[in-house]
NUFISE-417269 format. One record per residue (C-alpha): residue number from 1; x, y, z. Coordinates in nm, 2 decimals. Example, Ala and Ser with C-alpha at 12.3 -4.5 7.8 and 13.67 -1.06 7.14 Angstrom:
2
REC   pos     east    north       up
REC     1     1.23    -0.45     0.78
REC     2     1.37    -0.11     0.71
END
This chain:
582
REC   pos     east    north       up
REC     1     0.00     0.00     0.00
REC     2     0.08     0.37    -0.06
REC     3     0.16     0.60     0.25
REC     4    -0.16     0.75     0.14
REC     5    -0.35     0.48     0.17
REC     6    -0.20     0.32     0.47
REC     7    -0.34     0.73     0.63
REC     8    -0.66     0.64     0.52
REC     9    -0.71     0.28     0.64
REC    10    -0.56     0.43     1.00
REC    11    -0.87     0.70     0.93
REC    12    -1.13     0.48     0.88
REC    13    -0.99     0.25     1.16
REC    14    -1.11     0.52     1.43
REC    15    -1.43     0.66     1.24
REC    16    -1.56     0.28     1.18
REC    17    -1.46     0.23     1.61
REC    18    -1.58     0.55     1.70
REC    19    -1.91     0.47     1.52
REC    20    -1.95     0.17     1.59
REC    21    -1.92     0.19     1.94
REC    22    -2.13     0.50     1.97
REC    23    -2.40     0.36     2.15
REC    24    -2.25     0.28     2.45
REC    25    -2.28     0.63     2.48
REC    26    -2.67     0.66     2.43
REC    27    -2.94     0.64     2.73
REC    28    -3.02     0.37     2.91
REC    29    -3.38     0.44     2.97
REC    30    -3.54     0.32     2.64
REC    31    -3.44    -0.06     2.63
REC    32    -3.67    -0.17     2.34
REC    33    -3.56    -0.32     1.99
REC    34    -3.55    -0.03     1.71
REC    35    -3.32     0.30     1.65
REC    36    -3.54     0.61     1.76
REC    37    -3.60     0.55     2.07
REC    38    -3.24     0.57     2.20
REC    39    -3.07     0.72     1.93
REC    40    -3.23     1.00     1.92
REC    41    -3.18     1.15     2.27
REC    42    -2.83     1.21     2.20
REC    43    -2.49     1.13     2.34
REC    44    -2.40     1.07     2.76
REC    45    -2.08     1.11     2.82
REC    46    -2.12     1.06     3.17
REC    47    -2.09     0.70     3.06
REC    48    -1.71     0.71     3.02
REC    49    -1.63     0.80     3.35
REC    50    -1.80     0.48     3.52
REC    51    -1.76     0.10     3.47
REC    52    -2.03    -0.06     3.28
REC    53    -2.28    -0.25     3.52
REC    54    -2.49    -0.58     3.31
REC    55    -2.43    -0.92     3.33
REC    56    -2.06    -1.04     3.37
REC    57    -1.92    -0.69     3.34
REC    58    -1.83    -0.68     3.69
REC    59    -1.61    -1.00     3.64
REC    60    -1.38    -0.84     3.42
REC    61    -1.34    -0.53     3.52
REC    62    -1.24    -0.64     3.87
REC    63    -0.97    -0.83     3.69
REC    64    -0.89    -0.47     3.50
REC    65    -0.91    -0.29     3.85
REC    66    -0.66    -0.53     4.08
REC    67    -0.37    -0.57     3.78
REC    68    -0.40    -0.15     3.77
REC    69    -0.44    -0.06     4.19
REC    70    -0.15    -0.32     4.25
REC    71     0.07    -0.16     4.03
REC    72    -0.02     0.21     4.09
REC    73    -0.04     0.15     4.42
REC    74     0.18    -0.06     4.59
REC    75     0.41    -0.11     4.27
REC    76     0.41    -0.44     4.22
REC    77     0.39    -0.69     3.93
REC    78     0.02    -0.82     3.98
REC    79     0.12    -1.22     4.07
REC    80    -0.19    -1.23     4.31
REC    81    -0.54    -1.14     4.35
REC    82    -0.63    -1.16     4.73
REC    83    -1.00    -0.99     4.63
REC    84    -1.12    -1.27     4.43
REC    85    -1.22    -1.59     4.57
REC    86    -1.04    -1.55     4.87
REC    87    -0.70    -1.48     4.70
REC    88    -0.63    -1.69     4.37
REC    89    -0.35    -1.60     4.16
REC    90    -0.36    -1.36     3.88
REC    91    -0.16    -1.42     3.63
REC    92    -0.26    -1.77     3.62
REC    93    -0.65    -1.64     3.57
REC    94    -0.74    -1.81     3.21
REC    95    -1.00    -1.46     3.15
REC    96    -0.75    -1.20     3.29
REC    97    -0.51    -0.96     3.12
REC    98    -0.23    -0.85     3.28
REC    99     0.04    -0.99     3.00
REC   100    -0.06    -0.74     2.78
REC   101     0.01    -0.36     2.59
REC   102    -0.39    -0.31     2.68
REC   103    -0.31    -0.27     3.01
REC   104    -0.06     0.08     2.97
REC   105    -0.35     0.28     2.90
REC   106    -0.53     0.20     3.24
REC   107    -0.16     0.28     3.38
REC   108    -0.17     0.62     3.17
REC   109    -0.49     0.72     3.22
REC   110    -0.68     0.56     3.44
REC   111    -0.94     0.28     3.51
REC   112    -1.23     0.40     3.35
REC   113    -1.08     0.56     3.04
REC   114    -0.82     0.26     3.02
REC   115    -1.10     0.05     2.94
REC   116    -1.28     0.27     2.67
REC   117    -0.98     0.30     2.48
REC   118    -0.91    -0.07     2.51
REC   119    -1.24    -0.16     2.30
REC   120    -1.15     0.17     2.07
REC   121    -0.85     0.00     2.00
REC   122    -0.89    -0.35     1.92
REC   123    -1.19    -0.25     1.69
REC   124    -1.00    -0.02     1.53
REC   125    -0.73    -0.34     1.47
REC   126    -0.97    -0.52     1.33
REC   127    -1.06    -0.36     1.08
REC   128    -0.68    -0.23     0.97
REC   129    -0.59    -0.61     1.00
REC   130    -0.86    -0.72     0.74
REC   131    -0.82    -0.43     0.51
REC   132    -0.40    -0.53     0.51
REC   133    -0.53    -0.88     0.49
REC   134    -0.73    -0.85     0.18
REC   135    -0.44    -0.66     0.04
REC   136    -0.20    -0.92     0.10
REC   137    -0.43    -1.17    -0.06
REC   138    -0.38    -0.93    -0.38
REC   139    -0.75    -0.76    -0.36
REC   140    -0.87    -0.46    -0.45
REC   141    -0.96    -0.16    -0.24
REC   142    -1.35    -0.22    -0.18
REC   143    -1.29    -0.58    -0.17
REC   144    -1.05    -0.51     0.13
REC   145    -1.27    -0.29     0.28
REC   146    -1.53    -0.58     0.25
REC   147    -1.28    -0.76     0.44
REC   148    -1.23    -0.52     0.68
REC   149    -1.59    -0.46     0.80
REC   150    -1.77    -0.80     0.77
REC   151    -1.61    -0.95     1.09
REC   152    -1.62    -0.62     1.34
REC   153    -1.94    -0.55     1.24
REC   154    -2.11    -0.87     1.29
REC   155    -2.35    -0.84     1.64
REC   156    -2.11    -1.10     1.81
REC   157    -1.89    -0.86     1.93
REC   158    -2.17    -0.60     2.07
REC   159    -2.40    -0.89     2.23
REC   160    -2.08    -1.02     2.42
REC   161    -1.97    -0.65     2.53
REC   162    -2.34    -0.59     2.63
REC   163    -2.23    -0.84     2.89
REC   164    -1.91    -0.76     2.94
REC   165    -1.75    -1.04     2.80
REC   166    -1.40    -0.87     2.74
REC   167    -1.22    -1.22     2.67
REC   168    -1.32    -1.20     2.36
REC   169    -1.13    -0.89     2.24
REC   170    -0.83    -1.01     2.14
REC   171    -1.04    -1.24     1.90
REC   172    -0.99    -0.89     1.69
REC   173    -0.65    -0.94     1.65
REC   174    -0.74    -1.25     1.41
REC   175    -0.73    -1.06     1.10
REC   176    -0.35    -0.91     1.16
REC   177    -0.23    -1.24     1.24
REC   178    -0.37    -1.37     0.94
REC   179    -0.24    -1.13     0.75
REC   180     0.11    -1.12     0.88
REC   181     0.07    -1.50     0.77
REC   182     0.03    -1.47     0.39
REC   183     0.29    -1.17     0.41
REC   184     0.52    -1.41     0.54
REC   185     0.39    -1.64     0.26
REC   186     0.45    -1.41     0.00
REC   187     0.76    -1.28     0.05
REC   188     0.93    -1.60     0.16
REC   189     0.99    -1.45     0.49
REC   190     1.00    -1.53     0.85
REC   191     0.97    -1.25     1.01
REC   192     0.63    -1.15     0.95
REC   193     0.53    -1.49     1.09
REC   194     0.73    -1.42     1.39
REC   195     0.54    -1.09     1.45
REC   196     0.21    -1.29     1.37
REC   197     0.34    -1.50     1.66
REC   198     0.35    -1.24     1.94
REC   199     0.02    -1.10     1.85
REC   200    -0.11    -1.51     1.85
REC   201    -0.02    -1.52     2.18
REC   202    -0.22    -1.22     2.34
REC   203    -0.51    -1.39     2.18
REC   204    -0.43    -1.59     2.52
REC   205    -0.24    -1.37     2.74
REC   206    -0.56    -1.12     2.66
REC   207    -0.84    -1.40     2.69
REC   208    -0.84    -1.81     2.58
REC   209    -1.08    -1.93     2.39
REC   210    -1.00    -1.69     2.10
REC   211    -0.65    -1.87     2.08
REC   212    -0.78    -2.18     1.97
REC   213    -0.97    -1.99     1.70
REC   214    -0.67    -1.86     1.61
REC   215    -0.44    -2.18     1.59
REC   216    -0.73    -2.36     1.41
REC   217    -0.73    -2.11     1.13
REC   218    -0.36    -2.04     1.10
REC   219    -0.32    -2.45     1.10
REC   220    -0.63    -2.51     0.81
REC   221    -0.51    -2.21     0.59
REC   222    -0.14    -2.33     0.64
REC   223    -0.23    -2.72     0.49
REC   224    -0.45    -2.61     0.23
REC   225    -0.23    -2.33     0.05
REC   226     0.11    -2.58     0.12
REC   227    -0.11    -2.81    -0.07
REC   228    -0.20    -2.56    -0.36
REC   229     0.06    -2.45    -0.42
REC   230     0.26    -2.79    -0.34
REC   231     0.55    -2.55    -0.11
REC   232     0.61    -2.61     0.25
REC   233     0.64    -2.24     0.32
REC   234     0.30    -2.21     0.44
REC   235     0.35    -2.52     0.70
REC   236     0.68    -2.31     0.81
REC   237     0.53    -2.01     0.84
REC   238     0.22    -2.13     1.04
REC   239     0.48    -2.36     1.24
REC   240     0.68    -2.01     1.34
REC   241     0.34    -1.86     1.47
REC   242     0.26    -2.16     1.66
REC   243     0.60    -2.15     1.88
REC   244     0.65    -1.79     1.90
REC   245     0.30    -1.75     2.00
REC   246     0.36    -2.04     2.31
REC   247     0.69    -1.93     2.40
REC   248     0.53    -1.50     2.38
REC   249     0.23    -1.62     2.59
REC   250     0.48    -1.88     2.86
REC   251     0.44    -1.59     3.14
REC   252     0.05    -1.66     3.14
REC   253     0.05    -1.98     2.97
REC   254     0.27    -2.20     3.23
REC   255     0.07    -2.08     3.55
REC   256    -0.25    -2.12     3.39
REC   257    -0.18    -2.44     3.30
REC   258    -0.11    -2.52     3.73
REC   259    -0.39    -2.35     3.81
REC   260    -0.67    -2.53     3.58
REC   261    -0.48    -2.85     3.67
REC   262    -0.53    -2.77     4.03
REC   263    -0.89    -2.60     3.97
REC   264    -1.02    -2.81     3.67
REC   265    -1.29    -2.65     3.51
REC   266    -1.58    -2.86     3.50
REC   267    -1.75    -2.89     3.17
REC   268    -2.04    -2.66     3.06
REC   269    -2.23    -2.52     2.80
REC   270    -2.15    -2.87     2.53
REC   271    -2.53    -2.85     2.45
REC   272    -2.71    -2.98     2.12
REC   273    -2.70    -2.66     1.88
REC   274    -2.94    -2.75     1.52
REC   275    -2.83    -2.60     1.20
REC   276    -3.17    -2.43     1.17
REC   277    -3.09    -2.30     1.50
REC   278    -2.79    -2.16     1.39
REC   279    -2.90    -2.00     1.07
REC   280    -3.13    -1.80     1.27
REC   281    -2.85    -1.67     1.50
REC   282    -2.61    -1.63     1.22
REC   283    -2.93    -1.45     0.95
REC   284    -3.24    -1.37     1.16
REC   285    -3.22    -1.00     1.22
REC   286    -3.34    -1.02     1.57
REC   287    -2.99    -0.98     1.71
REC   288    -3.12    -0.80     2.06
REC   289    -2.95    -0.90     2.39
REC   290    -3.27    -1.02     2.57
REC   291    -3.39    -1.23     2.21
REC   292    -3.49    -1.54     2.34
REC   293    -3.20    -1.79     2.19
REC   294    -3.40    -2.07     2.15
REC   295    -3.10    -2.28     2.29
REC   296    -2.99    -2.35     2.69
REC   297    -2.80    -1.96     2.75
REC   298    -2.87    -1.58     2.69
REC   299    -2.89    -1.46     2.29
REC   300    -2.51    -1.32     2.35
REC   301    -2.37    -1.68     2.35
REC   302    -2.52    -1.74     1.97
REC   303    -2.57    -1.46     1.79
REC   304    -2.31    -1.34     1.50
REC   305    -2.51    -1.20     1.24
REC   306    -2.38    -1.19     0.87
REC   307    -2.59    -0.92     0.71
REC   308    -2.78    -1.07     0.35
REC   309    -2.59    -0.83     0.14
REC   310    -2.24    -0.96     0.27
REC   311    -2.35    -1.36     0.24
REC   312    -2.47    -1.27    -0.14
REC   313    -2.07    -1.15    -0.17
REC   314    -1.99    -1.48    -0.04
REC   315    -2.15    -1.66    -0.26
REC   316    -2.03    -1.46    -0.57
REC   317    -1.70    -1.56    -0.41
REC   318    -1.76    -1.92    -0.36
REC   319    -1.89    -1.97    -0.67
REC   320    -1.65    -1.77    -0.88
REC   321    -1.30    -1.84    -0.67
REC   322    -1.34    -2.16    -0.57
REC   323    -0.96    -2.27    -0.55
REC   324    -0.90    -1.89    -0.36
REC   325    -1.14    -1.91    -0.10
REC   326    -1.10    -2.34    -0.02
REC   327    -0.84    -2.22     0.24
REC   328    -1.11    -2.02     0.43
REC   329    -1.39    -2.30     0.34
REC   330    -1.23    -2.54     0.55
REC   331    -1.19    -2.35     0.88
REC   332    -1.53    -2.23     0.80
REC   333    -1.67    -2.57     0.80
REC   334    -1.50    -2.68     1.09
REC   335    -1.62    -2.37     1.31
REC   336    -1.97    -2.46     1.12
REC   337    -1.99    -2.85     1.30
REC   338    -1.80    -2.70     1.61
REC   339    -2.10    -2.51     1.68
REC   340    -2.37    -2.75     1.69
REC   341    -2.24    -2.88     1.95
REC   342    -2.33    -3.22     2.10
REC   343    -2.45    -3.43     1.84
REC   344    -2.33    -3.79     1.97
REC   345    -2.05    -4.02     2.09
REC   346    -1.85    -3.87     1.75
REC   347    -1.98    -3.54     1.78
REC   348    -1.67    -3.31     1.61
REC   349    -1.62    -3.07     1.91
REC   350    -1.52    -3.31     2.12
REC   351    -1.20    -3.37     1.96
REC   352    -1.07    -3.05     2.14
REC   353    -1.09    -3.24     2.45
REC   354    -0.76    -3.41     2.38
REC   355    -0.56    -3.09     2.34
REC   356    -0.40    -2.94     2.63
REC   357    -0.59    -2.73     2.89
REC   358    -0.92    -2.81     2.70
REC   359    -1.13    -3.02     2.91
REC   360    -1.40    -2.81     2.87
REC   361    -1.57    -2.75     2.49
REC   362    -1.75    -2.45     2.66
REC   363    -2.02    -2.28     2.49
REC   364    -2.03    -2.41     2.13
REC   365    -2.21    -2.12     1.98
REC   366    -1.89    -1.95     2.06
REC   367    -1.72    -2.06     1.75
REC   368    -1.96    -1.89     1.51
REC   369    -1.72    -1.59     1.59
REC   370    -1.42    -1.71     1.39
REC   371    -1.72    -1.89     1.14
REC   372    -1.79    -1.50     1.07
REC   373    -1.43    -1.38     0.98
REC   374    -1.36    -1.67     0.75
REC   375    -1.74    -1.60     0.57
REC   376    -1.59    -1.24     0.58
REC   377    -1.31    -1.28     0.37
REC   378    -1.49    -1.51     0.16
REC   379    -1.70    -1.20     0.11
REC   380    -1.40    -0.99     0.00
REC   381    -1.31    -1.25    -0.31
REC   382    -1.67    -1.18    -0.44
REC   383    -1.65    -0.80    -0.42
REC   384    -1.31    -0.82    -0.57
REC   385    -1.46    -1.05    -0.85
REC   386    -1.79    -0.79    -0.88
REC   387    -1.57    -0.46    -0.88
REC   388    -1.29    -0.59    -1.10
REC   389    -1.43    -0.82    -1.33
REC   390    -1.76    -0.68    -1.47
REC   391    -1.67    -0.25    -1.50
REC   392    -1.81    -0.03    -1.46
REC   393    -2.19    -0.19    -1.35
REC   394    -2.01    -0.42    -1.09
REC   395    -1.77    -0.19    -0.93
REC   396    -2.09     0.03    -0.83
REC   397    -2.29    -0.31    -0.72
REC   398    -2.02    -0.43    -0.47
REC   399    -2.03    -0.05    -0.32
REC   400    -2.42    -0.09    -0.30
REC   401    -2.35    -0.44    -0.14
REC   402    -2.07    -0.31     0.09
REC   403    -2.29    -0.02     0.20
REC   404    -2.64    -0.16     0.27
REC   405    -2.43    -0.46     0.42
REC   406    -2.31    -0.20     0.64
REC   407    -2.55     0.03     0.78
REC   408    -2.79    -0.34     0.84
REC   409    -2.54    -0.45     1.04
REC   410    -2.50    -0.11     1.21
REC   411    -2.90    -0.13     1.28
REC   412    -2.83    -0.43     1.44
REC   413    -2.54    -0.50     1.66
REC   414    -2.42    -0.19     1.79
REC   415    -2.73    -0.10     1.98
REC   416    -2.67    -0.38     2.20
REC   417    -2.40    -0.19     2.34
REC   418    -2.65     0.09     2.51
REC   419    -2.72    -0.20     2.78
REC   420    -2.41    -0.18     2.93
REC   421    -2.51     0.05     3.17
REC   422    -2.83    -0.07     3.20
REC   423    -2.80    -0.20     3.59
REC   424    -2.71     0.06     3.88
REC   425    -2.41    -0.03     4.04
REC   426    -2.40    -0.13     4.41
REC   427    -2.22     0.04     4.68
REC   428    -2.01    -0.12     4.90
REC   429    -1.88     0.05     5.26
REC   430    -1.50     0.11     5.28
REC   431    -1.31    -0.06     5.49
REC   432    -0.96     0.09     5.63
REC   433    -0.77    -0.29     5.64
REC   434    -0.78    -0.54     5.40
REC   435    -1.05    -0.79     5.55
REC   436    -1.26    -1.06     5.35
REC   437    -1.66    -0.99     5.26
REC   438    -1.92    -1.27     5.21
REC   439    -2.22    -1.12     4.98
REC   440    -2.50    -1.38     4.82
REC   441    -2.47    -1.22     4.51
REC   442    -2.08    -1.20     4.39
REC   443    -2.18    -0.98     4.11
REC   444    -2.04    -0.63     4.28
REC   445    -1.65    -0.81     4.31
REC   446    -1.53    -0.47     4.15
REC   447    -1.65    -0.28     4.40
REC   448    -1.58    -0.48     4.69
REC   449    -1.19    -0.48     4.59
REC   450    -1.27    -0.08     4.53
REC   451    -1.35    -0.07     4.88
REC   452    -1.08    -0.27     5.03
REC   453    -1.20    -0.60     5.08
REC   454    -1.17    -0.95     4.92
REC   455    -1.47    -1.16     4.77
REC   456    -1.49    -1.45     4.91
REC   457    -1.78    -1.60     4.76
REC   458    -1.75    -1.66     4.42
REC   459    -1.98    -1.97     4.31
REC   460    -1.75    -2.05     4.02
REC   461    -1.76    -1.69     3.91
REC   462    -1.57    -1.71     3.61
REC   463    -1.36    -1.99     3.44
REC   464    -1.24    -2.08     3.83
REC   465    -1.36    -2.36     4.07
REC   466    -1.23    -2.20     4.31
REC   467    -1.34    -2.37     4.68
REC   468    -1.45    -2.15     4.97
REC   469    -1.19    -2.18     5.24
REC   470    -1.16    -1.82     5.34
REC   471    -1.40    -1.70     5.57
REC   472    -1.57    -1.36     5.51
REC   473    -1.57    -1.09     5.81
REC   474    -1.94    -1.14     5.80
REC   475    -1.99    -1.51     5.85
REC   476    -1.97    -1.72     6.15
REC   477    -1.67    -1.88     6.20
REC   478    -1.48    -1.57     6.14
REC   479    -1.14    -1.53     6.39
REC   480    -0.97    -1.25     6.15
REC   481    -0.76    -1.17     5.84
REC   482    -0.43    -1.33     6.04
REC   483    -0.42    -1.54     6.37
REC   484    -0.27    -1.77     6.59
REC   485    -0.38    -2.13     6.69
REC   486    -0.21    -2.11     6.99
REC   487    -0.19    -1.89     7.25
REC   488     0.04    -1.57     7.16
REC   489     0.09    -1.23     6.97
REC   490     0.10    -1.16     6.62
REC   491     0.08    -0.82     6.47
REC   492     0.05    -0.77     6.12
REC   493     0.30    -0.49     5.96
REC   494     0.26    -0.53     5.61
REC   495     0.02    -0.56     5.40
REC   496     0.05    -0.58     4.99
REC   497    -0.10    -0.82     4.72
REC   498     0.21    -1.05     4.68
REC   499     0.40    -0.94     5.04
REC   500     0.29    -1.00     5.38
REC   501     0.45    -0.93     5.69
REC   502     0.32    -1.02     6.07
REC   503     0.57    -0.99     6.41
REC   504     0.53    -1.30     6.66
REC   505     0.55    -1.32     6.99
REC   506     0.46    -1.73     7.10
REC   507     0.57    -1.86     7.40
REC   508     0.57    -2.23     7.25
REC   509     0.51    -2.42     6.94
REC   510     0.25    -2.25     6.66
REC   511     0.12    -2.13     6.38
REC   512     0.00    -1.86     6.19
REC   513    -0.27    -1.88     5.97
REC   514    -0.34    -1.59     5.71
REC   515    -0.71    -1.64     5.58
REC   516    -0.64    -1.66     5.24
REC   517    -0.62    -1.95     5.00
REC   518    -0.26    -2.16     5.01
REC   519    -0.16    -2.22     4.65
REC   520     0.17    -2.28     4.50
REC   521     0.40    -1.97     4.46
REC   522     0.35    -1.88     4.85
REC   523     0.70    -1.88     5.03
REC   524     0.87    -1.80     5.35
REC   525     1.08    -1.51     5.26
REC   526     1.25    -1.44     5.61
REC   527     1.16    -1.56     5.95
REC   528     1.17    -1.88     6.11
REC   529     0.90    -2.15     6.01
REC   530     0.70    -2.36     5.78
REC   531     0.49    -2.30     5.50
REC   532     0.16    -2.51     5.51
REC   533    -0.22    -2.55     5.46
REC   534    -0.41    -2.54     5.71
REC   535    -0.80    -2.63     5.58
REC   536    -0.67    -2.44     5.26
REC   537    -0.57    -2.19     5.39
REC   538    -0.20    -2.02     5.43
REC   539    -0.05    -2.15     5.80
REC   540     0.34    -2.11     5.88
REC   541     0.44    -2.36     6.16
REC   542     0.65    -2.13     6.41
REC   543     0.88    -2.22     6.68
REC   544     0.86    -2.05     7.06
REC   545     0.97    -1.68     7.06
REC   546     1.00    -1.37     6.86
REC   547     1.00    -1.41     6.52
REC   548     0.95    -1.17     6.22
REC   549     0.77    -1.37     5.98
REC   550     0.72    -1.20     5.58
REC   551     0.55    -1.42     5.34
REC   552     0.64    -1.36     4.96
REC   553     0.43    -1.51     4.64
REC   554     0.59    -1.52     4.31
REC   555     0.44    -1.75     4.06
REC   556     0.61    -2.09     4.03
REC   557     0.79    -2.21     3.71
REC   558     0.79    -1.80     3.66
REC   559     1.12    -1.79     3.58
REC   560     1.09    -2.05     3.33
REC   561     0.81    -1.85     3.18
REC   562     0.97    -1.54     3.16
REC   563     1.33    -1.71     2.99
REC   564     1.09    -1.89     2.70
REC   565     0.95    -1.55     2.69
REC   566     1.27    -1.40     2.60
REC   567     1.38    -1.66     2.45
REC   568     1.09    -1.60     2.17
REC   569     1.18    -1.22     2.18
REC   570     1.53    -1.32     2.13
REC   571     1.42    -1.55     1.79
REC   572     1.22    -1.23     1.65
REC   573     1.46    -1.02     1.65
REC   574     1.75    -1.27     1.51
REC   575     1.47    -1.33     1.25
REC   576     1.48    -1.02     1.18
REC   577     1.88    -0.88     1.17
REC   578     1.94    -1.20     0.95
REC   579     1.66    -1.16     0.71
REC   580     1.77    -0.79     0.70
REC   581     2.09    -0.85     0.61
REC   582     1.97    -1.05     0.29
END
């Protein structure tokens, strides 16, 4: 692409964000299907300077909100999370995002912008990444805008942000990766993979599900063009992605993998999904949050509309590239039979149960997501074919297409978005020491943390099973946040996320038990004693006298994590002196 171009696509990267993500910014107090009734009352800026408050917003931005306050605050790396679940570790969270450039805007400019500029961003990726994509791929301009619009337009994204299901951002980074793919493809080059790598891995170090739907892509598009073109650069190029994008995501990667081997995550959501079902949720224009599905979960775990004007593209695609759009047929496919689900013994989606960390299918309507970006690229062949093909009649088609395709899908994803703010948020009373809160109804974590205190009930909240061993201030049973089971002293004198520190006074045999959950990565930093658990919690086993005891977590295996990490930063950038060089 030209400089000049290359402005442009950065300008319509905002506008197509900024627009599509306008109504977040409408009023809450028309909640009915249709444009004028919220549209028209105008923007509310008062939005941006609050968390959003609907369904499983409160999840994620708790896990936003500890990552920043630990490292504003006490200025530490954000191991552990001792306001969630009765302390559980944070890096090791499958849904949280500390290992990530997303999180240098909340450091910049605070929580509630941070977050706003988070979603700006990745939508704004998206649709650079498919317009590069398309370009790559040798396609003309309104074919790669095509490309660039189908997949972040499609309601999937605004029915999982109405319920603030932030995991799936980094699913927008699909399209660069893919791109950076054929780049490397093209030009016989590895570096472009390598790059592709280290955006692959924040599709986990971001999220999780969304790197599986990136690996199953890179791996289908990297068999079918090494067979097409009968070259083994696409199986090297795909390969390169694969291990740079482990060895980028080892600092989140390795302790997640402890924790769900500790915590397994039981199964859910593997229902029976029909095709007819699915065509509904994929073409039916009722694309509201509170739709009813049809199927076993809310309308935001299904729907991922394709607007009628961007399938009839496909089809002129399909139809008139076959051979250039087989490579994104095949992932297609396999997203298609993913998402029905349960169908038997042989049922297709089960076959990810034998890769690692992925027990749990989890909602099979899920994969209708990457189903959308390989029908959107599809798309992009047939506006290519239309505007190049059959001048000047089909150029002007394909922009009627692109356009109608467009503002329909504008009519009908985006507005989701204008429930985000559509429950009042609970207020919690401050507490001036760190103490642990039992509440019936975990869904105000964000603001418990916000008010100094830990949630201890979490009911799986999340993708954790975590078990209940801390005891809230508020529930019977309760003997503080630190004591002694023998008769004694103790005095706490530190408090942090990853650092604790008490002074001990026994006049015989003890221990001190800290009520929050033992896990691996807890250590006796200075002091004499034991590290155990005691009923889950942390206990230290302490011998008569005075004794300064300082507890210290740091991730185990971290320092393994962080030298593959380097190590894969070490491979880019040889990839890229040598290539340069040549």
């Amino acid at each position: 692409m030209s400089r000049r171009e290359a402005a442009w696509v950065a300008a319509g990267s905002l506008l197509f964000s900024i627009v599509f993500l306008y109504p977040m910014l409408c009023e809450v107090g028309y909640l009915g299907p249709g444009i004028s009734g919220w549209i028209s009352t105008g923007p509310v800026l008062d939005h941006l300077r609050r968390f959003p408050s609907n369904g499983d917003w409160d999840l994620f931005t708790q896990l936003r909100w500890v990552p920043y306050y630990t490292i504003a605050h006490f200025h530490q790396i954000p191991f552990w999370n001792p306001y969630k679940c009765g302390g559980m570790g944070m890096l090791s969270n499958p849904e949280s995002s500390v290992v990530s450039p997303a999180l240098i805007p909340y450091l910049l400019f605070g929580q509630h912008a941070g977050l706003y500029i988070e979603i700006v961003i990745h939508l704004a990726m998206a649709f650079s990444g498919g317009y590069v994509l398309a370009r790559t791929a040798t396609l003309n301009p309104i074919a790669a805008i095509v490309s660039a619009v189908v997949f972040p337009s499609s309601s999937w994204l605004y029915l999982h942000l109405a319920v603030g299901h932030l995991n799936f951002l980094p699913a927008l980074y699909i399209p660069w990766i893919v791109a950076l793919f054929l780049m490397s493809i093209d030009r016989r080059r590895l570096f472009p993979a390598a790059l592709g790598g280290l955006l692959c891995a924040l599709t986990l170090t971001e999220g999780n599900y969304t790197f599986l739907y990136t690996a199953i892509i890179i791996g289908s598009l990297a068999l079918v063009l090494a067979l097409l073109s009968l070259s083994i650069w696409p199986l090297i190029s795909g390969l390169v992605i694969g291990i740079l994008g482990i060895g980028f995501s080892a600092l989140k990667l390795i302790p997640m993998s402890q924790q769900l081997t500790i915590y397994p995550k039981n199964a859910f959501g593997l229902e029976a999904i029909t095709p007819r079902l699915i065509s509904g949720f994929l073409l039916s224009r009722h694309q509201d949050l509170y739709h009813p599905s049809g199927a076993e979960f809310l309308f935001s775990e299904y729907g991922a509309y394709i607007s009628g004007f961007f399938v009839a593209l496909a089809v002129i695609g399909l139809v008139s590239r076959p051979l250039k759009t087989l490579p994104w047929l095949l992932p297609a496919l396999v997203f298609f039979l993913f998402a029905q689900g349960f169908t038997g013994n042989h049922s297709p989606v089960l076959l990810i149960r034998f890769l690692p960390l992925s027990a749990s299918a989890g909602l099979t309507g899920r994969y209708l997501i990457p189903f959308v970006f390989c029908v959107g690229v599809i798309a992009a062949y047939g506006a290519d074919v239309l505007s190049s093909k059959f001048e000047p009649w089909g150029k002007w088609i394909a922009i009627l297409l692109l356009t109608f395709g467009l503002a329909d899908s504008w009519l009908l994803g985006p507005p989701n978005l204008r429930y985000l703010f559509h429950n009042d948020i609970g207020q919690v009373d401050a507490s001036r020491d760190f103490r642990q809160y039992w509440v019936p109804n975990p869904g105000i974590q964000t603001e418990i943390s916000q008010a100094n205190m830990g949630s201890v009930n979490c009911e799986g909240y999340g993708y954790n099973d975590i078990p209940e061993n801390a005891v809230g201030y508020n529930q019977t049973g309760y003997r503080g946040e630190y004591y002694l089971l023998e008769p004694g002293e103790v005095r706490q004198t530190l408090w942090t996320p990853n650092r604790l520190r008490y002074e001990v006074n026994v006049s015989g045999p003890s221990s001190l038990v800290v009520n929050q959950n033992y896990y691996p990565g807890w250590r006796l930093s200075s002091g004499n004693g034991e590290l155990y658990s005691k009923n889950g919690l942390i206990a230290v086993r302490i011998p008569p006298g005075r004794n300064r005891i300082e507890l210290v977590y740091a991730p185990e295996h971290i320092l393994l994590a962080f030298a593959l990490t380097m190590a894969a930063l070490a491979a880019l950038i040889l990839i890229w002196r040598t290539e340069a060089q040549n």
